[in-house]
C-alpha positions, 0 to 999 in steps of 0.5 A: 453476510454483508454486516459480517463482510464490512466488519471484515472489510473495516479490520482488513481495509488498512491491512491490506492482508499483510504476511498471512495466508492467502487472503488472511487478516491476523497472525501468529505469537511469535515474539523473538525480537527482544534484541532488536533495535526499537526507535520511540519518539524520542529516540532521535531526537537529533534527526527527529522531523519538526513542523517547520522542516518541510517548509522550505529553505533560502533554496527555495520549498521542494514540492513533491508532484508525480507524472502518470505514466504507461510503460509499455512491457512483455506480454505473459504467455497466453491461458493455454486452456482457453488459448486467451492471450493479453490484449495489447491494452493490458501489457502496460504497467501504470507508474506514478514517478514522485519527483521534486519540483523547486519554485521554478527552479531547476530540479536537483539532482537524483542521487537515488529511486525508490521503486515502492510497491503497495500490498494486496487488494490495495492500490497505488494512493496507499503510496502516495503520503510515504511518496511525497514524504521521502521526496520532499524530505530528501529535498529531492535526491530522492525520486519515488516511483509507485507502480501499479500492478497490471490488473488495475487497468481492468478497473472502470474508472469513467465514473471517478475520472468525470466525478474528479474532473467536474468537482461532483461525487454525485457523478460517482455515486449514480454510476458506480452506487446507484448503477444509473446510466452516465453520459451513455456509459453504465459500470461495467466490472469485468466477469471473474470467471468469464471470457473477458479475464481468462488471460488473468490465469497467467498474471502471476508472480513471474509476470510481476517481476518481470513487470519490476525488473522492465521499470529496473531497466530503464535506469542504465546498468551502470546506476542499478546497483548503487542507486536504485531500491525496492520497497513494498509495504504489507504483502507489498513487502513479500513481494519484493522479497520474492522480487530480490531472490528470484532468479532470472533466465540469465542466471541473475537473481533480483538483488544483483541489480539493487542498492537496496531492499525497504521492507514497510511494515510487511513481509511474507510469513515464512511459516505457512507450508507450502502446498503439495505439488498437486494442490498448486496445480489443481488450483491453477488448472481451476483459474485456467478453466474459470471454475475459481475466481481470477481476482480476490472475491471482493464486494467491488460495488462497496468498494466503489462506495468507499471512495465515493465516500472519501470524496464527499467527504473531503474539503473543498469538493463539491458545491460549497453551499450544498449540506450534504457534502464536505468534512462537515456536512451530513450526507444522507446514505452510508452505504454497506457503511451504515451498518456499522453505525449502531456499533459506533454510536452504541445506539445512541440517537446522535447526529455525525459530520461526514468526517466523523464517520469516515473517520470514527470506522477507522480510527482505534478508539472506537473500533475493537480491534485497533491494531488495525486501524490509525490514530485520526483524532477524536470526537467533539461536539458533546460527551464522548463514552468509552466501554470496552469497545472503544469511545463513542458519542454518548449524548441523544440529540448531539451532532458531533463532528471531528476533531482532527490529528493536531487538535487532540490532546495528546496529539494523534498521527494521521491527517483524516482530511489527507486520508479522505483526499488519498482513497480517490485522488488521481488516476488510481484509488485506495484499493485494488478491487481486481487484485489477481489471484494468480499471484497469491497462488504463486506466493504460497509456491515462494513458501519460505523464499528458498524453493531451490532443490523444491518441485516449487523451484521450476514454477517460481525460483526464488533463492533468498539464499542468494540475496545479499543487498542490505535491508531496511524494514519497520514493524508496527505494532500489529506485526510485532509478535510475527518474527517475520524479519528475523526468519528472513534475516536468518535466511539471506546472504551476508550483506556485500562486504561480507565481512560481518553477518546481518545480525552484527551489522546495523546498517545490512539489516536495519530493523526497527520497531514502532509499536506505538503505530497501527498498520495505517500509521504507518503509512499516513503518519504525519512527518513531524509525527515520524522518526522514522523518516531521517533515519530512512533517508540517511540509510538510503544516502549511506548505500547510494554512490553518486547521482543519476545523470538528468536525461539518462533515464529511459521514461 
């Protein structure tokens, strides 16, 4: 059961569930975008980002960095089975807000805000290279807010928080791996029926909405339209479509008050039937009581590992002279990790760097599915197989370590050492272990996000019919055949000019193919490797309208 749920684990861990089903992993055939504009590396070549853009001007480099904030906002209605209302503590919404800072000199202008949501079971640091990417790039008219979804604060996050402070992911791998006790604290995980998450039958999709319109609101009115847009990647998608066309109880619906929505290599799967009445509400009775689980049934102990083996694995943590830790060292456990390794090496006696292994479980040459995993570089230090599995380390006796992205030839995309570095850095991590299911559950009520004249209308009303502002999205290669966007395309309002519909009009439905990315390219693609940026960056100037006035801005 555990080798199969790692298997699992290694397809999905990038995926992040995407726009099938409710904690499905794959997709369908479909393949209707044989007219859609398909952007290559060399397609723009003119606005394409070399190694050199991000490295400053005679103004000065632009650093991106963020502040870690906690705004507060509404409590959900209370779980009327268990009469379990949300302690004060959790009627917040975690908020990493990407900024530029200009060698000490005064911060440019904003001219717009991307508020950019990560997907399901996944957290905020999946955010965080697209974040700092989009700022530092725009040279800081453009600000990122990431925020987290509410059910992170349930995480203990003692144990990573005093590894990160310390420098020493032994500190993590006794409290969360070995379950000793740290400092008088042992890891404490929240009971996924029990007491302590009761009021969690209530954070669905209504509460999140409301959670992004709080963060919507503390732009003045006057800049929300113009100047401020959503984006989500993988269901993180779906959840600002749900977003855009919800109607709120003054009759508005979420698009009235954006400039724009980014769907990121995502969506929701228009196609999946939505349930009958009876079956939503047995299921949510189900998650009232605590018969069914309130966040996803995820093996949270493994989870932990995983970002305790980012850690040691990554340059500069630790005790430099200890071999167990680094890129290049040989730390002596895998974890739930280790049974993959037989598959990797094809039982090969061989010995791998910290780096190669992490890397080897996510890289596409040497996993069998490949549309779900990134391209991180190759193997050096002896010959290296290929079967039809993938590459693998062919010489008995061997250490191998890894060659990384730039190394390679051809060159590949994503930065294993930056990718170690995002599973755990910060305050936040990679995954989202107490992803609510309230949500999910609410998702499959937004079916085809048209429930108006639907019994779904008085649970969640959604009216993409409605939804007018223009859209921006990419698709990967795993999401090429899916036709997700040209369902919601066919779905939603002409763009506000009104002039042309969404099919003629370039610049209200920008769609864009990159089917030479993974679903993780996608996100952790270098920028000198990424076309896509620029013309991102010149769609969002086109649909903004002035600048944010510094101070006005309600933190």
């Amino acid at each position: 059961m555990r080798f199969k749920a790692w298997i699992l684990l290694a397809l999905c861990f990038a995926l992040a569930s995407g726009a099938v089903g409710l904690t499905a992993c794959g997709g369908d055939d479909d393949d209707d975008n044989d007219d859609d504009d398909v952007v290559t590396p060399d397609d723009d070549d003119d606005d394409a980002v070399s190694p050199d853009d991000d490295a400053g001007d005679d103004d000065g480099e632009v650093r991106a960095v963020y502040e870690y904030l906690l705004i507060d906002t509404d409590a959900p209605p209370p779980n009327p089975v268990k009469n379990a209302a949300t302690p004060d503590e959790y009627n917040k919404i975690p908020l990493f807000r990407f900024h530029a800072e200009t060698d000490g000199k005064a911060a440019p202008p904003t001219r717009s805000i991307v508020i950019f949501s990560a997907g399901l079971a996944a957290g905020s640091n999946q955010m965080f290279h697209l974040a700092r990417s989009l700022v530092e790039l725009s040279r800081g008219r453009v600000e990122v807010w990431v925020p987290e979804k509410r059910h992170a604060l349930l995480e203990d996050q003692f144990g990573m928080d005093l590894a990160e402070e310390r420098n020493d992911p032994y500190i993590g791998y006794d409290y969360y791996w070995l379950g000793r006790e740290v400092e008088g604290r042992t890891y404490q995980i929240p009971s996924p029926t029990g007491s302590d998450t009761d009021m969690m039958s209530e954070w669905g999709m209504d509460m999140w909405v409301h959670d992004i319109r709080r963060l919507v609101h503390m732009v003045p009115e006057e800049y929300r339209r113009t100047n401020v847009f959503l984006a989500g990647d993988s269901r993180g998608a779906g959840y600002m479509q749900v977003y855009a066309g919800y109607v709120f109880e003054d009759g508005s619906i979420g698009a009235d008050e954006i400039a724009g929505l980014i769907l990121w290599d995502g969506g929701f799967n228009a196609k999946n039937r939505p349930p009958f009445e009876f079956e939503y509400l047995n299921n949510l009775k189900a998650l009232r009581n605590g018969t069914q689980r309130r966040y996803l049934d995820l093996q949270v102990r493994d989870f932990w590992f995983m970002e305790i083996f980012g850690m040691i694995a990554t340059e500069g943590v630790g005790d430099p002279d200890d071999p167990y830790v680094g890129p290049d060292g040989f730390f002596y456990d895998y974890g739930s990790f280790g049974l993959l390794l037989p598959l990797l090496t094809r039982g090969h006696d061989v010995t791998v760097t910290n780096e190669a292994f992490f890397s080897m479980v996510l890289d596409s040459d040497h996993i069998p599915y490949p549309l779900f995993m990134g391209h991180l570089g190759c193997l050096g230090g002896g010959p290296v197989g290929h079967d039809f599995l993938g590459d693998y380390p062919a010489q008995d006796g061997a250490t191998y370590h890894w060659t990384r992205y730039d190394e390679c030839d051809p060159p590949e995309l994503v930065d294993s050492r930056k990718l170690t570095r995002m599973l755990w850095e910060g305050p936040s991590n990679f995954s989202d272990f107490h992803h609510s299911q309230r949500m999910e559950l609410d998702m499959t009520v937004a079916g085809d996000m048209e429930t108006e004249g639907t019994w779904r209308d008085k649970y969640l009303p959604v009216h993409s019919s409605r939804m007018d502002a223009p859209v921006f999205t990419i698709v990967s290669r795993l999401y090429e055949k899916e036709g997700l966007m040209e369902r919601y395309r066919g779905q939603i309002a002409p763009t506000r000019d009104g002039l042309v519909p969404r099919e003629e009009d370039e610049d209200g439905f920008r769609l864009i193919y990159k089917t030479d990315w993974s679903h993780m390219d996608a996100i952790a693609v270098e920028k000198k490797f990424n076309p896509i940026f620029p013309v991102l960056l010149d769609w969002i100037d086109g649909w903004s309208a002035g600048e944010i006035p510094p101070g006005s801005v309600s933190f």
